[in-house]
TORBA-789527 format. One record per residue (C-alpha): residue in one letter; x, y, z. Coordinates in steps of 0.2 Angstrom, whole numbers, plus 5000, padded with zeros to 4 digits. Layout:
# TORBA-789527
AXYZ
...
//
This chain:
# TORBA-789527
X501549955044
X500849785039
X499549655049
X499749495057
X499049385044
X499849245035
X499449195023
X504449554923
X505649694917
X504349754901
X504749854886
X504350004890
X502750134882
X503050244871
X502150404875
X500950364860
X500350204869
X500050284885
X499050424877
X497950294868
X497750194883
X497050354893
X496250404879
X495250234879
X494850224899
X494050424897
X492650364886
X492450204895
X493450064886
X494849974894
X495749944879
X496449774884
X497849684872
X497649514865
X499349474873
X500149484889
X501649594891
X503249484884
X504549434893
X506249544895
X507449564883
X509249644885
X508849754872
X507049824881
X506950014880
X506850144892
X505850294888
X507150444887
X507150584902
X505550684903
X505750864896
X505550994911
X504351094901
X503150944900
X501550974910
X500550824920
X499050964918
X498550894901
X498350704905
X496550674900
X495450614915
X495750404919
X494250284920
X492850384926
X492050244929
X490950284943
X490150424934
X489550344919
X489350154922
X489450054907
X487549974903
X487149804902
X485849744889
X483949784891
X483349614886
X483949454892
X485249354883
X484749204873
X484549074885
X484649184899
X483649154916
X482849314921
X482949364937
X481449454945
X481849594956
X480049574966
X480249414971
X481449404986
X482749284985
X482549254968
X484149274962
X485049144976
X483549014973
X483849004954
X485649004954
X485048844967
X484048774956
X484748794937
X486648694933
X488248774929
X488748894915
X487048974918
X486849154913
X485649244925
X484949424918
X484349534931
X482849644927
X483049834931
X482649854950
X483349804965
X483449654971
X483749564988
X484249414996
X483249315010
X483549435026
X484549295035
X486449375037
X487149235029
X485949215015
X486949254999
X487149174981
X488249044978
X488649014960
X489148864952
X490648834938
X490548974924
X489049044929
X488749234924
X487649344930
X487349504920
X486349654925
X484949754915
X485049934916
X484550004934
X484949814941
X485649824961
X485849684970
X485649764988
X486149685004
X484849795014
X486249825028
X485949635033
X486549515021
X488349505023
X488749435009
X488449444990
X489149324981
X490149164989
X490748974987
X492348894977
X491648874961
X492748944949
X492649054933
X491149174937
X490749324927
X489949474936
X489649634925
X488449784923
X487749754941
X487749864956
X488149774972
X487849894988
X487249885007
X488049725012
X489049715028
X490249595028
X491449585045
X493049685045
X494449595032
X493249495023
X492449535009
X490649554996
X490949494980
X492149324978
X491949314997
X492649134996
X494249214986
X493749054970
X494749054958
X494849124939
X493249254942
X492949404932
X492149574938
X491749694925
X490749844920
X490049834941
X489949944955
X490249894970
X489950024982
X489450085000
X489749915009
X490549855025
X492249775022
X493049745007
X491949774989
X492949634983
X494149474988
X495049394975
X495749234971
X497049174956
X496549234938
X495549334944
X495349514933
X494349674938
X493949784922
X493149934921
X492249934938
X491750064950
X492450034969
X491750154978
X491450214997
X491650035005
X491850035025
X493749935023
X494349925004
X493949934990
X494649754984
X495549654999
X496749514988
X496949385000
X496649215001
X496749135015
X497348945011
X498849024999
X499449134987
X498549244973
X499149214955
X499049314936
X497849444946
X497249614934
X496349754939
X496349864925
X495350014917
X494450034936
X493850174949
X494250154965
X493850294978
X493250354992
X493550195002
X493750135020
X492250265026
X492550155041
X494250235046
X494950095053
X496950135054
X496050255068
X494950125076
X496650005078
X498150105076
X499350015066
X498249875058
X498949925041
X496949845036
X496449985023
X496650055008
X496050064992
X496549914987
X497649804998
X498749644991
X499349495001
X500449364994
X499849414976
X501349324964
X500949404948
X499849564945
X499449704931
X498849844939
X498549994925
X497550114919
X496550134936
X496050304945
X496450274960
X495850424969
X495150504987
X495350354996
X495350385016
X497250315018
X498150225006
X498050204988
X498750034983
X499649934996
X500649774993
X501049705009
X501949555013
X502649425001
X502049504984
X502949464969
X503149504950
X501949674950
X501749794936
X500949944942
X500850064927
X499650194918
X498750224933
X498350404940
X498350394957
X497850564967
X497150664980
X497350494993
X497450545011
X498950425014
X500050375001
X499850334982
X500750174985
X501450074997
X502649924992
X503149825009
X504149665014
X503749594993
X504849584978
X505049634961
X504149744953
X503849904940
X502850064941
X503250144927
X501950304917
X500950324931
X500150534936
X500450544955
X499850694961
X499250774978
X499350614988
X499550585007
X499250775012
X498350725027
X499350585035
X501050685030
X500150815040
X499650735054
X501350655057
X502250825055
X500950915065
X501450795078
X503350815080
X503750655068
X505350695059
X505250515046
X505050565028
X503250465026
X503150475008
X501650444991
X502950324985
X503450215000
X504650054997
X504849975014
X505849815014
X505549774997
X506649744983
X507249664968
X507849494971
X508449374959
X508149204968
X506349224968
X505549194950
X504849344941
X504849454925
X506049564935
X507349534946
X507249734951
X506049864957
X506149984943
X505150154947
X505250264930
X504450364917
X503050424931
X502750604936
X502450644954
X501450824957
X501350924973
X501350774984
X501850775003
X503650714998
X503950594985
X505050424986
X505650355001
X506450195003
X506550125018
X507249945028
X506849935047
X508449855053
X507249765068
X506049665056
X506449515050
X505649345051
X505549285070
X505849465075
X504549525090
X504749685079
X504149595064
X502249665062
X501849525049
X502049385061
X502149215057
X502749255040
X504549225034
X505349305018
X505149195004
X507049135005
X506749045020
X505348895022
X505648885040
X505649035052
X506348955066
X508048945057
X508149125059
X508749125078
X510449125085
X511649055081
X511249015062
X510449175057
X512249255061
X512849175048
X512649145029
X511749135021
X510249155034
X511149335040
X510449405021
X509249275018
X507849305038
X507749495031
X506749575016
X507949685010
X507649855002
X508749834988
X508949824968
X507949994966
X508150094952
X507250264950
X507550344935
X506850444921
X505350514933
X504650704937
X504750764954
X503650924954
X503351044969
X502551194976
X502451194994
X501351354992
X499851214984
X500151114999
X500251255012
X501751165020
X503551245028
X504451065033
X504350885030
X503450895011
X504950895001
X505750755005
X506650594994
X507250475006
X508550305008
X508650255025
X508450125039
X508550165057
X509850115072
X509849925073
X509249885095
X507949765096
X507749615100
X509449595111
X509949425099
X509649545083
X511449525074
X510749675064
X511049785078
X511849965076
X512150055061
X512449885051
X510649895041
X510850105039
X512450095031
X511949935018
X510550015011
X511150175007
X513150115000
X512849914997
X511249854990
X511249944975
X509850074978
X509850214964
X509050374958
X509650424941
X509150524925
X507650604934
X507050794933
X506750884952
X505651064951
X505351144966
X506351144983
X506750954983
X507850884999
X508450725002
X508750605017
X510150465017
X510450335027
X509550395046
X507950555047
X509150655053
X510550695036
X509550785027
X510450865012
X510550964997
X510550914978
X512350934978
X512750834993
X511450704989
X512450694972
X514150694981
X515050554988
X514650454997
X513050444992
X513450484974
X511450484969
X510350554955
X511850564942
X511050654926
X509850704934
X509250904934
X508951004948
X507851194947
X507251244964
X505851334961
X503851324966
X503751394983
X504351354999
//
């Protein structure tokens, strides 16, 4: 996993809260608090064990978005320029000509830029551009580019943006990543590359993400990190049409929405749903998430990937029938590794490094006839000057200077702990693990919960060779499962792919996991 760019613990809902919140995204609102979440306290909450006889069934539908786009206004706001859809070019040359904090109103129609490929508009500060009913901005399969520049504070909202072809990892809307824009009531659809880049304070509401070649919304910015991103209340499906984990094996360049370097992001009350690969992947150097009220379903890959970042919750989400084709796939093709719809892979809870959290807490979600559920996993061979590293160039965020991690300092404290990411701090508790293998027409590999590393080899200077990594993330780095509820014919792997256990052992020393927890083997298989 990964690709060779560089670049708060919270009270917790009560099931009234939650049921409001997807009460509000089904008919369309995003019901967004005047406040941000507060900062921890030692007396925060937890929500208390979820009752077996509870049923996922009766969630009402999340942010349907895509069906029925909010509208915009059918006349132009006062002191609006209009925007004329017969007139190419029109929206570009008046966003030339008129000064900043303009508000632009396209008329019903469609609209197109000048048919150079690089012909796009280019707002200026606090400029907001708001479509009538029926208003597309349409790239006509040329224009690879919709909206660009640094300006910051740009409003979109009730516009379609489609047919642009931006180049493989850049992006339509924001294609410059500026700073403090926001995207709101759009669809963004059918485009090459990503719908959407992002830059810092940045928020996404209620928009459709749809069927774009690459992702739906790439956060990355080139120059630095991404700070106080939301995406909130959206619909994000059927992206990366382009299939491109298959066109470069490996790339880890898809998804429905991939994060790089994001330090600080609300992620909740999306449907996040029949993306081609992954659903929402933070990959390399995140920091601070809270992932939470979502439904994520029906992905091809899994529901959420958290790799070499830090810090985070995923608490109240509806997981349901993820990564049923890539589990597949790597079954069908002799792969033994638990690949899971929840997949922690070097990434952990770390005090040193600022957030509203110091763990990665995974509770109060349900998880419903998925190809296996949560798998945590280190790779004892990555770490930051590692050949095996995948993000290369990239170090953790402990270490300013890579080339410290080489012999012999990195042998040593505190470079031996500080040249890894380390998979530790996570607590998984209070969550539903539900599952028939009859609904996933699966014998083997489907049932899987998972805490492991594999046999430390590579490079031959590594002094996390052997069974060192293995044997610290199951027994030292204070990786739990506790309070949960398990129907169906769970497993459980610890410490290498081949211990694979029973309830009982997995609750037995050494591994002495998933105390309180309750265990009924039933739903096929």
């Amino acid at each position: 996993m990964g690709f060779t760019w560089r670049g708060r613990t919270w009270p917790a809902a009560t099931p009234a809260a939650v049921a409001l919140t997807l009460a509000l995204l089904a008919t369309g609102c995003d019901g967004t608090p005047d406040d941000p979440a507060p900062k921890p306290s030692a007396s925060s909450g937890v929500p208390s064990a979820p009752s077996e006889t509870s049923s996922s069934s009766g969630a009402k539908p999340a942010a349907r978005v895509c069906a029925k786009p909010a509208a915009g206004p059918a006349r132009a706001p006062e002191s609006a320029v209009t925007v004329d859809p017969d007139v190419v070019g029109d929206l570009a040359a008046k966003t030339r000509n008129s000064p900043a904090h303009t508000t632009f109103w396209l008329r019903p129609g469609k609209h197109r830029l000048e048919s150079d490929r690089y012909s796009q508009v280019v707002p200026k500060e606090g400029n907001r551009y708001i479509g009538a009913p029926g208003a597309v901005l349409d790239g006509g399969r040329t224009n690879q580019y919709a909206f660009g520049g640094g300006a910051p504070d740009v409003r979109i909202s009730h516009l379609t943006v489609q047919g642009f072809a931006a180049p493989h990892d850049e992006g339509v809307v924001n294609h410059d990543s500026a700073d403090g824009w926001v995207i709101e009531h759009a669809t963004i659809q059918r485009n090459s590359g990503a719908g959407l880049m992002a830059g810092d304070r940045q928020e996404v509401r209620a928009s459709c993400l749809r069927d774009n070649g690459q992702y739906g919304m790439n956060a990355y910015k080139g120059n630095g990190v991404i700070t106080d991103l939301v995406v909130e209340g959206n619909e994000i499906t059927g992206n990366n049409t382009g299939d491109w984990e298959r066109k470069r094996p490996g790339c880890g360049c898809t998804g429905g929405v991939k994060f790089w370097a994001v330090q600080g992001a609300d992620v909740r009350g999306n449907w996040v749903h029949d993306n081609r690969g992954t659903g929402l992947w933070a990959d390399t150097n995140n920091n601070d998430f809270l992932i939470e009220n979502n439904v994520l379903e029906s992905n091809d890959g899994a529901a959420l990937i958290y790799e070499t970042s830090y810090n985070a919750v995923v608490r109240n989400n509806t997981i349901r029938r993820n990564n049923w084709v890539e589990g597949r796939e790597n079954t069908d093709g002799g792969d033994n590794f638990p690949y899971a719809t929840v997949y922690i892979s070097e990434s952990g809870g770390e005090p040193r490094v600022e957030a509203r959290t110091d763990k990665i807490e995974i509770y109060g979600n349900v998880l419903e006839d998925n190809w296996s559920g949560i798998t945590l996993w280190e790779n004892a061979d990555r770490f930051c000057n590692s050949p095996a590293n995948t993000s290369s160039g990239d170090c953790t965020l402990l270490v300013e200077d890579t080339d410290r991690c080489a012999r012999p300092g990195i042998a040593k404290a505190p470079l031996y702990a500080d040249c890894r990411w380390k998979t530790q701090r996570v607590d998984i508790h209070d969550n539903r693990f539900l599952l028939d293998k009859t609904v996933l027409e699966c014998t083997e590999n489907c049932d899987r919960m998972a805490l492991l590393a594999n046999y430390g080899t590579y490079p031959d200077w590594s002094p996390y060779q052997g069974e060192r990594v293995a044997k610290a993330v199951t027994h030292q780095q204070d990786n739990r499962w506790h309070d949960n509820v398990y129907v169906g014919p769970w497993r459980f792997v610890a410490q290498d792919p081949s211990r694979v256990l029973g309830f009982e052992a997995w609750r037995a020393a050494p591994y002495r996991q998933d105390e309180g927890s309750t265990f009924r083997a039933r739903g096929g298989g």
